[in-house]
N, C-alpha and C positions, 0 to 999 in steps of 0.2 A: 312525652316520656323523657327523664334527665338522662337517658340515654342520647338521646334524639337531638336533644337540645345542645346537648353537648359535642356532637357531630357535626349539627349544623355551624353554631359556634366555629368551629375550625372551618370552616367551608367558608365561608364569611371573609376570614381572614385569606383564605384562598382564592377567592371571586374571581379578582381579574385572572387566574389560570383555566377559570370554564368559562368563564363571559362569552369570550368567542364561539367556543361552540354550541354554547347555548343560543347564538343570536344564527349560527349556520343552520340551528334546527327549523328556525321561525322563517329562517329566509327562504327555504328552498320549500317549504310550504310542505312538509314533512315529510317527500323524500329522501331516501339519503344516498351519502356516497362513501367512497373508502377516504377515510376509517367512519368507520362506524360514530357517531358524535355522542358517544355515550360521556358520562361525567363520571367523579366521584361519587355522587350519589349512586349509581349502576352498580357499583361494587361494595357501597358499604356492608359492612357484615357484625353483628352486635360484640358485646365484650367490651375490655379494655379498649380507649377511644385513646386518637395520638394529643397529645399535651396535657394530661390529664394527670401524672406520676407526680407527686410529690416530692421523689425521689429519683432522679435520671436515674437509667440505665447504667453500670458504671464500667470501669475499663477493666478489663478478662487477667490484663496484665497484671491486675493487685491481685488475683486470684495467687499468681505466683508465688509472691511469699512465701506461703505456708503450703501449698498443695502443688510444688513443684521440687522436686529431688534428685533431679538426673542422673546419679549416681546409684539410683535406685533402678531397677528391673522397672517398679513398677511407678507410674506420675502421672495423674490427674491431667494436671495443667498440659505436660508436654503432649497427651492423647487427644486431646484438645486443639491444641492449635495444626496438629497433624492431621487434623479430619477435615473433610467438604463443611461441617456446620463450623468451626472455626474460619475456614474462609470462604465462606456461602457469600461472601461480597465481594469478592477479587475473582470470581469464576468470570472466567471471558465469556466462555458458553452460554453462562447466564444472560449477559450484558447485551450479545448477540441476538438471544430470544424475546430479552428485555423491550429493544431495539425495535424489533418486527412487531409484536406485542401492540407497542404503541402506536404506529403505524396500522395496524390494519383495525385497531378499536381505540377509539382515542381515552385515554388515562386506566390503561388496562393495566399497566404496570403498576399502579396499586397495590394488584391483585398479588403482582409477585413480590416485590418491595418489604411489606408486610412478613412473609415467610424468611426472605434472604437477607434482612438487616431489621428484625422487629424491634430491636431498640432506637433506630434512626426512622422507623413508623411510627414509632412511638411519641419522638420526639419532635412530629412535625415536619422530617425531612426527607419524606416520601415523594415529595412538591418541589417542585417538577417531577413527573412519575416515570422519568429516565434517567432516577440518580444523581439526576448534577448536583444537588443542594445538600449532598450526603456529605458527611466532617469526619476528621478524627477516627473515633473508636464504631463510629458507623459500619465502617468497613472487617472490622470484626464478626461480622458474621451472627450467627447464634451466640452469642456469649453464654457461660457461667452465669453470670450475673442474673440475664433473662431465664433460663431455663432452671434457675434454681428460688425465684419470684413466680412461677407460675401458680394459678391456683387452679383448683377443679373443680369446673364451672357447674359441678351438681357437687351441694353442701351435705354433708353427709353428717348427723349429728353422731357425737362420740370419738367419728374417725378423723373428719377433717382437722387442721386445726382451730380452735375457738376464736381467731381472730379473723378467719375469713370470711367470720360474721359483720366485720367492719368494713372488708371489702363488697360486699353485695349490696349491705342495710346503709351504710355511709354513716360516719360519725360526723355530727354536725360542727363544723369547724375543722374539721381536716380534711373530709375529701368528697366526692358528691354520690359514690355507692357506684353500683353495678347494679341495674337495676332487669338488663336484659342479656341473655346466652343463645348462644344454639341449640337447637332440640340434641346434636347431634356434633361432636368438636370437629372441625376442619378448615380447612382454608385459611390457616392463623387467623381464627377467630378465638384468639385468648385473653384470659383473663388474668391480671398481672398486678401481684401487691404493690398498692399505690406507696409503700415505704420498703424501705429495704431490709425485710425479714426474709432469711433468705431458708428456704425449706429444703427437707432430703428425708432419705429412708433411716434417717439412723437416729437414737436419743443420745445427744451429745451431752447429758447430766446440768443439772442445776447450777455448777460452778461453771461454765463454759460463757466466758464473756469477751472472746475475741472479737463478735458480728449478731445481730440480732438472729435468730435463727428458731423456726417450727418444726416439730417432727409431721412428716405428711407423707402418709399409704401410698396417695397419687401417683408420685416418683419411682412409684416399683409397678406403676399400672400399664398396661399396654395402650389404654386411652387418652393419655398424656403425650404418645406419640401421633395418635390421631390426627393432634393439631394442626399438624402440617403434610403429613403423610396419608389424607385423604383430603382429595384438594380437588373442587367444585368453580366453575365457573358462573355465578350469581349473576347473570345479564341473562340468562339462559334459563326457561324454565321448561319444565315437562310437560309433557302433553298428554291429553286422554289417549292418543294413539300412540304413544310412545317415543315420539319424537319431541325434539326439544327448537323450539321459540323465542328469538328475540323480543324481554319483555319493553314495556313502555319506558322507554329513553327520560334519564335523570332522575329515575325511580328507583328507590332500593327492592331486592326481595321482596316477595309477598311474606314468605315461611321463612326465610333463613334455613329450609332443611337443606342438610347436601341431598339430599334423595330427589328434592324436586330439581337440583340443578344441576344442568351437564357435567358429567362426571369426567376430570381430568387424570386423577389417578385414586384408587383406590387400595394403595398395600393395606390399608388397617385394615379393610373392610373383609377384603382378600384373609385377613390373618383371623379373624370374626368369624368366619364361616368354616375355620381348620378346623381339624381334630386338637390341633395347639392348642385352641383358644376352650376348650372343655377341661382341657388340665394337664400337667408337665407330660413330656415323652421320653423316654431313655435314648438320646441321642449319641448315645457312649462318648460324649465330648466332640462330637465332630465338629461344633462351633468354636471351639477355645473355650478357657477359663475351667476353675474346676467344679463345676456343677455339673452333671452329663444330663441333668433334668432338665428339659426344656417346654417352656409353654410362652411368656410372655417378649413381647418385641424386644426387652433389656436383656435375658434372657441369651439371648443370639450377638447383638450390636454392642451390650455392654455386661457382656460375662464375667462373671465372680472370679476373683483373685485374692487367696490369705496377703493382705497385705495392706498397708497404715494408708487414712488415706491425705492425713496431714503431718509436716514432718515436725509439727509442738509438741504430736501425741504419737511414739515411734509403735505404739502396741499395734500388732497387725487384726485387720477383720477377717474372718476367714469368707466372709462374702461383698466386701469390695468391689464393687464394680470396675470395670476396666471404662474408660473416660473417653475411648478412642472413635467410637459410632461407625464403623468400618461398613462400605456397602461394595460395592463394584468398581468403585471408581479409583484407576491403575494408571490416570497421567495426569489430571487435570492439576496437582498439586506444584506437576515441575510449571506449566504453564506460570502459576501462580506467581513461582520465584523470576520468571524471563522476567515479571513485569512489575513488581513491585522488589524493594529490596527487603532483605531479612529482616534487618533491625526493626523492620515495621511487621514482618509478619511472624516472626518470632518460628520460621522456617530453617533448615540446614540441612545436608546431606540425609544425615545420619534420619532424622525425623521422616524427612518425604520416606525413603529407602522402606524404615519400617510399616511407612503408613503403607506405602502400596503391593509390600511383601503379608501386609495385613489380608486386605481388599483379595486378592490372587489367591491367598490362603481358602477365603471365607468364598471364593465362586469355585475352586475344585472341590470342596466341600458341598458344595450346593446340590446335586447329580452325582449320579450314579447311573453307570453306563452297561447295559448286560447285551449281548451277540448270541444270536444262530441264527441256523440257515435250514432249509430244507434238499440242499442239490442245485436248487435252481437259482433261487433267491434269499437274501440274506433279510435277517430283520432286526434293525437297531433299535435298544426299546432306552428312552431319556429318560430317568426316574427323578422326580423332583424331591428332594429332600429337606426342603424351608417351608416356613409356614404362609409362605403367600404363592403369588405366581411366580414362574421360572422364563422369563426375568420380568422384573415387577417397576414399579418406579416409573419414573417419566417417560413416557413414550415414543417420543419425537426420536429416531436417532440411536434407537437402544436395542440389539438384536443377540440371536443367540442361533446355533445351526451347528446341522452337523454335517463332516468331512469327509468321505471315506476316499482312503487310496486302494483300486486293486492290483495286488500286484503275484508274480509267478514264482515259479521255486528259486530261481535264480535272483529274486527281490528289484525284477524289474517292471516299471509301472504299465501296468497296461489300462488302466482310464483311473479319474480321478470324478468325483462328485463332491460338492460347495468346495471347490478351490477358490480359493481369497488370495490374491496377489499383493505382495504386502511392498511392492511397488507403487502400481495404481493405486491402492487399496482397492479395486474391483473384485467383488465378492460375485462366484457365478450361482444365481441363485434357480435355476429352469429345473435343474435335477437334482436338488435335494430339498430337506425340510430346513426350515427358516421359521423362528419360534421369534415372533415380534405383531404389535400393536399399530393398527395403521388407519388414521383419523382423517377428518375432509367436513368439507361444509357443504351443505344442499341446495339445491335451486334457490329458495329464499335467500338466502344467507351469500349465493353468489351474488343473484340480482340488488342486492342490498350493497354489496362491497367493491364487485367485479372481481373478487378474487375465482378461479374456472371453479367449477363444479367438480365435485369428486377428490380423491385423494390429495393431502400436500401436509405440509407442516406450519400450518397459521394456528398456533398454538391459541393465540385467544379467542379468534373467530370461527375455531371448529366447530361445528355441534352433531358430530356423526362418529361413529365409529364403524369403522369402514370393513375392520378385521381386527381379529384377536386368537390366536393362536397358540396363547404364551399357554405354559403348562400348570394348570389348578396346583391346589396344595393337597395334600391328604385329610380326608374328610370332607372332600367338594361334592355338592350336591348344584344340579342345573336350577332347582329352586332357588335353594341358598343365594349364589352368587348373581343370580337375575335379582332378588330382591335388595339387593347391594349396588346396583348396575356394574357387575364386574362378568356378566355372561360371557362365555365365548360366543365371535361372531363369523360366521363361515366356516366355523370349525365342529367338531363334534364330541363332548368327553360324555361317556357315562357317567354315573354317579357312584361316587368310590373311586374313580381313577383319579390318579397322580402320572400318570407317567404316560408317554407317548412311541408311538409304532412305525417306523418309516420302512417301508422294503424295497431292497435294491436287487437287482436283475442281476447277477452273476454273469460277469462275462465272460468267452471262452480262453480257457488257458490258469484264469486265475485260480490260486492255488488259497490264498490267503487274502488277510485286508486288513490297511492300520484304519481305525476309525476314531475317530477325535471328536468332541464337542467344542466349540468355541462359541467366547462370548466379546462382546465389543462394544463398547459405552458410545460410539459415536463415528458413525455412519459417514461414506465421504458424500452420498446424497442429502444426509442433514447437514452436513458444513456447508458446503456447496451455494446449499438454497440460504442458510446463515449470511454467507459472502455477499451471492449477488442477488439476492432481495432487498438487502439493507440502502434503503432509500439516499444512502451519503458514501456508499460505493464506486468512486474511481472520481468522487466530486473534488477530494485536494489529496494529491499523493501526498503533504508533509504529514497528513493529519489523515488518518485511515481511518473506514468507520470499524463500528464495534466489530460488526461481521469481517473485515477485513484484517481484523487486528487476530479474530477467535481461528480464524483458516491457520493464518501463519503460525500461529501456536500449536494449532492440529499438525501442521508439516511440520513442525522444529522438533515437536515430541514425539514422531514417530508414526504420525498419522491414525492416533489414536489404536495403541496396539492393542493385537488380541490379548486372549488369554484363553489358554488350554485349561479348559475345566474337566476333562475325559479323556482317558487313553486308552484303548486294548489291542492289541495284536489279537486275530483271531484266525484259526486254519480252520478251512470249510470243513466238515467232521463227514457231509453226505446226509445230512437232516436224521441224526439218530437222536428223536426227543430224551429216549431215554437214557441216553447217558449227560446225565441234570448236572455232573460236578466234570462236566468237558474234560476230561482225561483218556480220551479215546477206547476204556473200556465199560459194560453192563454190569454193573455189580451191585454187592448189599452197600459202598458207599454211594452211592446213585440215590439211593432208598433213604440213606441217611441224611445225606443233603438236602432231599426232597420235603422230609419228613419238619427240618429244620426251617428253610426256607415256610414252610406251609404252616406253622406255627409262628411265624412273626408278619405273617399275613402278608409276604414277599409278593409283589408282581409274576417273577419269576415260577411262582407257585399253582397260579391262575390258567390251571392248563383248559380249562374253558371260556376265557376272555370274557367275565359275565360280572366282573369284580366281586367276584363273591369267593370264601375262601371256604370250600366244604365239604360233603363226600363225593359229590361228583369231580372235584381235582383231583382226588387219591385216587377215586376208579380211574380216569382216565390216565394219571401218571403209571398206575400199574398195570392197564393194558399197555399199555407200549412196551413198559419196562418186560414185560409177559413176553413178547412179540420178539424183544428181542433188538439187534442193528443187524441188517445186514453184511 
């Protein structure tokens, strides 16, 4: 296949980079050892192949011209460079993981490579699969440039555009076709116009001859984020029993599905199975931008704004997307500046400030926090309010819990539960709930590596999911998310539920309690293990390794601060369910609240925990309410 052909082709030119381990496989007469001696073949994954582009990738920077206006509220270009996919190549974190990655599988970073600089994948400079061979505008990240060259690797007549029939079919004498996709987008297995026609949601009219440019649906699709935001480990296949297999070494995928391969993260999939992904929700704006309708991944990440989105053409769009891709991530940008200077990353005050005032915004947004008690014990319930899991994304190192302090009339503490010392960073995690993903490798896969059995963070050697806790989206069904591989594991949600129930023991004296949700992009047991796993750790102090260099950046900036996503003060009321609108008395507002609540199909409303919203909640809210508070 000219897929194939064209793969190997680059591999060719690559040789002496596997030679050796392909001759460690033959030596040791097929056992193996750490790293695993897998090759680029292990990971290849179909789509656009690297040297293949008629037209390099080009620098984000000429974006600026015309789609940066700083003086404007609102700026494409500067949303951009202020996001993680802007500098998805200068993350330490990444490099750190990078690091380990290849170390425990050899040319696993490939796998990541591809995602975090697809135009330097692109271009051949993936090789060495620890970045060193990366140049220039490599280090840009996701460009403009790539994300606006994507195509959709399913042709859709009518809607696609008509020339990305020359991208698939090849025109003879310009390019060699696309001739293979994935059943299913993921793992930057993308497809990318071999010239530079660059696509978008908008018809820029017939006279528009700044840039070659298509109108394409794609760009406003949720599955164009897939590409990288369901991310598969292709050495790793499935099993009749459900567990997943080291396939045969220097072999691609059988299926290229992600469903058959170990599942690393799945937000699309996660977003696929929402009640989002059936059709918009009235989010009253809680995302930003002014659309309060929400359904699709742009939707939330890059919400509409009346505003121009080039400064040739001053007329504003009233649905402009905002450029900025805002997730959780609240330090990793200052890092960014410790170590590279501005002028290259087109960084400043003013931009991080907003990016991470962004991030902060979009996680107290995220939940929604509701309190009561009965006398005894109190019951915090999480409400997850995005269209995936709560918190979703990379798993290694990414957590989310809740706080409570109790404390007496006088407002002094008398115990505290998930106290997080922002000293050590020591989170105490025995007495509260702790909303996080936690992976490991099995017998085979130790015996295969020596890495121990059971839980750790060897991101490319996992094939286990060990726990999963995080909080479903609305409209989670245990079908659903099992045929996704995103089930919860050791955990338990109905179907229907969003939201989660922790109950805390009232101690004596306490009168009231502040309870908090926090969330934290980066763990001091994932840095930690970042540091002193990384095989070139304490080898030349002039020269630190990656891990050593990512720690220091975690203590420079704070140790990876929290962020308060939940707040309530709450005074123990004596468990009177029916007064629903907590103002210490039984009344027709009780009824009203109730009424309201139980009509937008509230948790809070679920006085039967059967996630069902129906007359058995009204009967039981109005026995109580009947009965009275003592």
């Amino acid at each position: 296949m000219k897929l194939h052909a064209i793969r190997e082709s680059f591999l060719v030119k690559n040789r002496s980079l596997v030679a050796g381990i392909v001759v460690a496989i033959g030596a040791c007469g097929g056992a193996i050892a750490s790293p695993v001696p897998t090759t680029l073949q292990d990971f290849f994954l179909p789509g656009t192949q690297p040297e293949t582009l008629n037209h390099p990738i080009s620098d984000g920077n000429n974006c600026a011209a015309c789609h940066s206006e700083p003086a404007h509220d609102f700026d494409p270009y500067e949303g951009w460079v202020g996001s993680m996919m802007g500098q998805a190549a200068r993350d330490p974190i990444f490099y750190a993981c990078l690091d380990i990655a290849n170390q425990d599988v050899a040319f696993a970073g490939d796998l990541c490579l591809r995602c975090h600089t697809p135009g330097g994948w692109l271009g051949g400079r993936s090789t060495p699969t620890d970045g060193s061979a990366l140049e220039g505008i490599d280090f840009q990240g996701v460009t403009c440039n790539f994300c606006h060259r994507m195509v959709d690797p399913v042709y859709k007549p009518g809607v696609s555009p008509i020339v990305d029939l020359e991208v698939f079919d090849g025109v003879e004498g310009i390019n060699d076709g696309i001739d293979e996709t994935t059943p299913n987008p993921h793992t930057a297995a993308f497809v990318v116009d071999f010239f530079d026609r660059r696509r978008g949601p908008f018809d820029l009219g017939e006279e528009f001859f700044y840039h070659s440019w298509e109108l394409s649906p794609y760009h406003q699709d949720s599955a164009m984020c897939a590409t990288c935001h369901d991310v598969s480990n292709p050495a790793f296949s499935k099993q009749p029993d459900g567990t997943y297999a080291l396939n045969a070494l220097d072999t691609p995928h059988e299926t290229f599905d992600k469903y058959d391969m170990f599942p690393v993260e799945r937000t699309y999939s996660e977003w696929a199975q929402s009640d989002f992904a059936l059709g918009p929700i009235d989010m009253t704006g809680r995302f930003g931008g002014d659309n309060p309708m929400v359904s699709t991944c742009q939707d939330c990440h890059m919400p509409d704004r009346n505003a121009n989105a080039c400064r040739i053409d001053p007329t504003p769009r009233p649905d402009m997307p905002e450029h900025a891709f805002n997730g959780g991530n609240n330090w990793v940008l200052k890092a960014v500046r410790s170590l590279y200077p501005d002028g290259e990353t087109g960084l400043n005050d003013e931009i991080v400030n907003n990016s991470i005032a962004r991030a902060e915004s979009m996680l107290e947004n995220a939940s929604d926090l509701e309190v009561s008690d009965d006398g005894s014990n109190m019951t915090v319930r999480v409400i997850n309010q995005t269209g995936h899991k709560l918190p979703t994304g990379y798993p290694e190192g990414r957590r989310m819990w809740v706080n409570v302090k109790f404390l007496d009339d006088s407002d002094t503490l008398i115990a505290e539960r998930g106290a997080y010392d922002e000293v050590t960073a020591v989170l105490t995690t025995g007495d509260t709930k702790v909303y996080e993903a936690k992976l490991g490798v099995d017998a085979a896969v130790s015996a295969l590596t020596g890495i121990p059995e059971g839980e750790g963070f060897h991101f490319a050697a996992n094939n286990v999911w060990i726990q999963d806790n995080r909080i479903p989206p609305r409209g989670f069904t245990n079908a659903g998310f099992e045929s996704v591989q995103a089930q919860p594991v050791g955990y338990t949600y109905m179907d229907g539920q969003y939201w989660d129930d922790t109950e805390y023991a009232i101690p004596a004296g306490a009168t009231k309690a502040e309870v908090r949700v926090y969330f934290q992009l980066v763990s001091k047991e994932y840095i930690e293990f970042l540091r002193d796993e990384n095989d070139q750790t304490g080898v030349d102090p002039l020269n630190p390794s990656t891990g050593e260099i990512a720690y220091e950046q975690w203590v420079l900036h704070g140790k990876s601060p929290i962020v308060e996503m939940d707040f309530m003060e709450y005074e123990f009321t004596g468990g009177c369910e029916a007064d629903f609108n907590m103002d210490g008395e039984v009344d027709f507002f009780d009824i009203s609240a109730f009424l309201t609540a139980f009509g937008m199909s509230d948790p809070s409303a679920d006085f039967t925990n059967d996630a069902q919203w129906d007359f058995f909640d009204i009967s039981a809210f109005l026995s109580l309410y009947a009965a009275g508070c003592p």
